[in-house]
N, C-alpha and C positions, 0 to 999 in steps of 0.2 A: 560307264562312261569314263573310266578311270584313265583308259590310253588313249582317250582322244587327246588332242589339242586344244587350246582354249577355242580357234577358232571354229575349230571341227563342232566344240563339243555347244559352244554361242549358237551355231545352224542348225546346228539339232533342234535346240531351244525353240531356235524363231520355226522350224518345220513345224513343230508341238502345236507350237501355238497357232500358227494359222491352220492349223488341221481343226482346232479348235474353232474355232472363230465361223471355220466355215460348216459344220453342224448347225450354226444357228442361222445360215444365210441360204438361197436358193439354191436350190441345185447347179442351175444354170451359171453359178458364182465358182461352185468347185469346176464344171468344165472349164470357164474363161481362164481359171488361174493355172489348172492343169496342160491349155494348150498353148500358157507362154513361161512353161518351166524349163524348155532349152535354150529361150534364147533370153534369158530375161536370170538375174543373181535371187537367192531367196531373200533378201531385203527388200530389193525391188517387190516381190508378188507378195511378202507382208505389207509393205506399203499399198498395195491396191487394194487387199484384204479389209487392211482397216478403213478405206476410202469404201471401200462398198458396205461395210457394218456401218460407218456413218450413212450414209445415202438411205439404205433400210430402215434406223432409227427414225430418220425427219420421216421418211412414207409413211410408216406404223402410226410417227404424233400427229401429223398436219394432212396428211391426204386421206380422207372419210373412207375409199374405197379400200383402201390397204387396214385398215385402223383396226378391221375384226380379226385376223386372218393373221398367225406367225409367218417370219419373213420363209422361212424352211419350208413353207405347205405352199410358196405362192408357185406359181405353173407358168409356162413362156405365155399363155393368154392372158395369165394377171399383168405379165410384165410389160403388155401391147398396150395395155389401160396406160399407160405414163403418157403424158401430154407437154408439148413443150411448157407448157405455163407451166407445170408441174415440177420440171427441168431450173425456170426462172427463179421458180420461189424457192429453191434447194439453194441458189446461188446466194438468195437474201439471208437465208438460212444459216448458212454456213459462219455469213458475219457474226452472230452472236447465238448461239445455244448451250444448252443443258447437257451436262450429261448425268446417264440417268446412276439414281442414288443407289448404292450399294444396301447389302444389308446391313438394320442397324440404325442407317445413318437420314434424316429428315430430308422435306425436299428444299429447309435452308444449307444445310449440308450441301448440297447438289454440284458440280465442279463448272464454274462459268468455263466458256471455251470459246476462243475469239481466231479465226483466220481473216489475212490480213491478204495482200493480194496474191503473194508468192503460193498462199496454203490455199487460197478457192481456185487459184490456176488450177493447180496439181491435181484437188479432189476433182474438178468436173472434166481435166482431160482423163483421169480414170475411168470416170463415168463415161466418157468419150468413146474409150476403147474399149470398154463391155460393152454400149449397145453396138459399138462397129462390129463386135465379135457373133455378139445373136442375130444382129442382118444381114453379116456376112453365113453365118451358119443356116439360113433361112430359119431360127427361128422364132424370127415378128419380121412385119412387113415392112418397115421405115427406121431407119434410125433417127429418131428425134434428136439426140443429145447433140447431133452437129446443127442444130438448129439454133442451139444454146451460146448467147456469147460467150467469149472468155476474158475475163477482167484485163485492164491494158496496165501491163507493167511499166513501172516509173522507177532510174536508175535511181541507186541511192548513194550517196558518197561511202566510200572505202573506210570504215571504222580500222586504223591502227594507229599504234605508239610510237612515238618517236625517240629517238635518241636517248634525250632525257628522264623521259617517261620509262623509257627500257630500264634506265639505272638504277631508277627511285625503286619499281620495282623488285628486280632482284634484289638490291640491297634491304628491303623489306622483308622479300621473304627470305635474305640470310639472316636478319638479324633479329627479324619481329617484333621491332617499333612501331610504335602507334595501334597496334593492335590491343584489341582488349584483355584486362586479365585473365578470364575464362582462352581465349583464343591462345595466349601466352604462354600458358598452361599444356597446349595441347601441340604449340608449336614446338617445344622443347623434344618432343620426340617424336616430330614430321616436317624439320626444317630442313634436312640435307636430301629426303627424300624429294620436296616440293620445289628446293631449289633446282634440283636436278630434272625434274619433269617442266619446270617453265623453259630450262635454257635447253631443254631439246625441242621445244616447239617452238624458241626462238632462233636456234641455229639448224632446224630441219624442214620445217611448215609441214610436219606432222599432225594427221587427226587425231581428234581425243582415241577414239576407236581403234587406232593403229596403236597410239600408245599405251593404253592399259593391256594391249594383247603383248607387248614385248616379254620374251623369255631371257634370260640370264644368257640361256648359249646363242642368243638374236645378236649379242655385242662383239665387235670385234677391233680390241683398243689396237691390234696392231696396223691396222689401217683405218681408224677412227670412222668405223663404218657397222651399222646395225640393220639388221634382216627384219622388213615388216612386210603385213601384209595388207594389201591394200581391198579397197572395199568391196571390188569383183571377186578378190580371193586368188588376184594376183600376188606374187611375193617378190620387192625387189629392197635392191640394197641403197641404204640411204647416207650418204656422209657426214660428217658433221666436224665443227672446227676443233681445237683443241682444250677450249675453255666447256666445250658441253665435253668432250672425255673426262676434262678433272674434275668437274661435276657428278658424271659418272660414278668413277671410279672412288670419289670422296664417300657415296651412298652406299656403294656396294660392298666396301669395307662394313659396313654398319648393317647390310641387307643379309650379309650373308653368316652374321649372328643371331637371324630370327629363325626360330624354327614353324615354319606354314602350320596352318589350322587342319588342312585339309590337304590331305596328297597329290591332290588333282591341281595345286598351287605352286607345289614345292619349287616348280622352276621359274614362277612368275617375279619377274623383274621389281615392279612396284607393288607394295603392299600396303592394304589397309592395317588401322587401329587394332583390326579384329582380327589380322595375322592372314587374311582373304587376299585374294586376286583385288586390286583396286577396280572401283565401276567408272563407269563412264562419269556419271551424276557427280561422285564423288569430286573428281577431277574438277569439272564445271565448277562446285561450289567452291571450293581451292583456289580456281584462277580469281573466282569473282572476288573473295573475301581479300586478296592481296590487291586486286588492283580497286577495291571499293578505297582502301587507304592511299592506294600509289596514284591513281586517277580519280578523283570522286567527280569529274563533270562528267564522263565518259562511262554514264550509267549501262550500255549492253555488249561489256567486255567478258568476254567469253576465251574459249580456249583454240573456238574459230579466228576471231577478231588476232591473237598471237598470231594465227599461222598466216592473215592476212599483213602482219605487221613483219615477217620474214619476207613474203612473198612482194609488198612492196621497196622494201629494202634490196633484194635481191635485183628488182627492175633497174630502181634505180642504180644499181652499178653495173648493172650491165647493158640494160635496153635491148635485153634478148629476150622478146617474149616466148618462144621456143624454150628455151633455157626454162623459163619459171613454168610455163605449163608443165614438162617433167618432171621437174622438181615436186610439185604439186599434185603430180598423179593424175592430172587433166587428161581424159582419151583426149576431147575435142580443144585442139586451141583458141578455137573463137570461143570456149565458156572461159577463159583466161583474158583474153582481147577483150572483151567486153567489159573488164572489170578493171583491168591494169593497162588497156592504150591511153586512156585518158588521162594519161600521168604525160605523155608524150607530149600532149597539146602544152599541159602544165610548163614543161620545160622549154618548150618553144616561147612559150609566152616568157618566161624568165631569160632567155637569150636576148630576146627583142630589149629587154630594158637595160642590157648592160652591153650593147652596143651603140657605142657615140659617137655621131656623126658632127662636122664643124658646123654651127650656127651660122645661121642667113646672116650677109654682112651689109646691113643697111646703106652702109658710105658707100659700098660701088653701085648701088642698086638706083641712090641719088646723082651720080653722073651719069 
């Protein structure tokens, strides 16, 4: 795998694995994943992978009929035995279970696992569209699972940073105040790198995902513009202002004194501790530890919540929702509308209070 790409060589990975995954699931799992590999990216069909490995786990603990029987020996007849009540109690399910203990590890070890509305949507429209796939293929007689509600989503306000908040933090993570010794210690030689990964997801609403795949020859300071690729495995070009170039180029002075662990790196942009391609995780835990000091009320700041703090910024001066949906990589602009018109109302309502009109004038009202 030496001349792939990171992204090449990441799909390969996730291929692996749900090749994996699906040995230990029905047959009828590997067809449904096999007949939406064209139109459907391989994160997409890992993601239903994993939604049907959970689904299989609750049948094997909670439903009697499944319980003797591995999920890989069950047959399209076992699969007719599903009942909507069978369907309902998957969705109560989903709120809070177990997942199962590794070896080694006790069943208090055990990893609590909690979905909230957005994650039992998603799992039981999976579920949705496997049995649409077996009653469409004739084969079982009904598709239960559209029998099945689906949880009613409730908007949630827009988590970003403002102005201030913007400041505190970078200046945080250039200087690494208020952090702990130990963190102090380690920020000494991951401060130009960290600084430079926040102010490209403040000056791009870049994903964490897009930015640990950047390569060295992805930048290009003469038009302040870097080559990512985006989640379909689309590749476009992304601009950024001139304070994320000097951030850049401040690290890549310093980047381009390390020599990579591994050959298959030598070209990756950001580097970890351990001289590796940076992880995604890693990233997440980076954002979190600068803004747990820079923001501590604003406990679920993430490296999304950045790109939503770009992406509201960006509306607000412009009020081009078009604009921010590309910017964003949004195919669909209503998944952008949905989350940033609401800023529109906001400013209407802020219009209304700083126009003053003359007060009622009681004297003539008395003649």
């Amino acid at each position: 795998m030496a001349n792939l790409t990171y992204v090449e060589q990441l799909n390969t990975e996730r291929m692996e694995k749900i090749r994996t995954m699906l040995r230990t699931l029905p047959s009828s799992c590997s067809d449904f994943i096999n007949s939406i590999a064209m139109t459907t990216s391989i994160l997409t069909r890992m993601a239903y992978t994993i939604d049907l490995q959970t689904f299989c786990g609750y049948a094997t603990k909670e439903i009697p009929y499944f319980s003797e029987k591995s999920p890989e020996n069950w047959t399209d007849e076992d699969l007719s035995h599903f009942t909507a009540r069978d369907l309902n109690g998957y969705a109560d399910y989903l709120t809070l279970y177990y997942k199962d203990a590794s070896i080694g590890e006790t069943i208090e070890q055990q990893k609590v696992l909690r979905n909230h509305e957005c994650g039992v949507m998603r799992k039981l429209s999976s579920l949705r569209s496997y049995f649409d796939y077996l009653f469409k293929a004739e084969r079982i007689s009904g598709n239960i699972a559209a029998l099945v509600s689906l949880p009613k989503l409730h908007d949630k306000p827009i988590l970003h940073l403002v102005s201030s908040e913007v400041e505190r933090l970078l200046s945080i993570a250039e200087e690494g105040t208020q952090l702990t010794e130990t963190q102090q210690k380690f920020h000494n030689h991951t401060r130009k790198r960290d600084y430079a990964i926040l102010m490209l997801f403040l000056g791009t609403g870049i994903r964490v995902s897009e930015c640990v795949g950047i390569d060295i020859t992805d930048l290009d300071f003469a038009n302040n513009a870097v080559l990512v690729t985006r989640k379909g495995g689309n590749q476009v070009i992304l601009y950024y202002p001139q304070e994320v170039a000097d951030a850049l180029q401040d690290y890549l002075t310093e980047r381009r004194q390390v020599k990579p662990a591994d050959k298959i790196d030598e070209n990756a942009l950001f580097l970890s501790l351990q001289r590796k391609r940076i992880s995604q995780r890693a990233v997440q835990m980076m954002v979190k530890k600068y803004c747990a000091v820079a923001v501590p009320l604003k406990k679920r700041m993430s490296p999304h919540k950045l790109r939503s703090t770009y992406a509201t910024r960006l509306y607000h001066e412009t009020e081009d929702i078009y604009l921010v949906a590309d910017a964003l990589g949004h195919a669909d602009v209503n998944t952008t509308r949905r989350h940033y018109a609401a800023m529109s109302d906001q400013r209407r309502r802020e219009a209304a209070q700083n126009v003053h009109l003359p007060a009622k004038n009681d004297e003539n009202e008395e003649k």
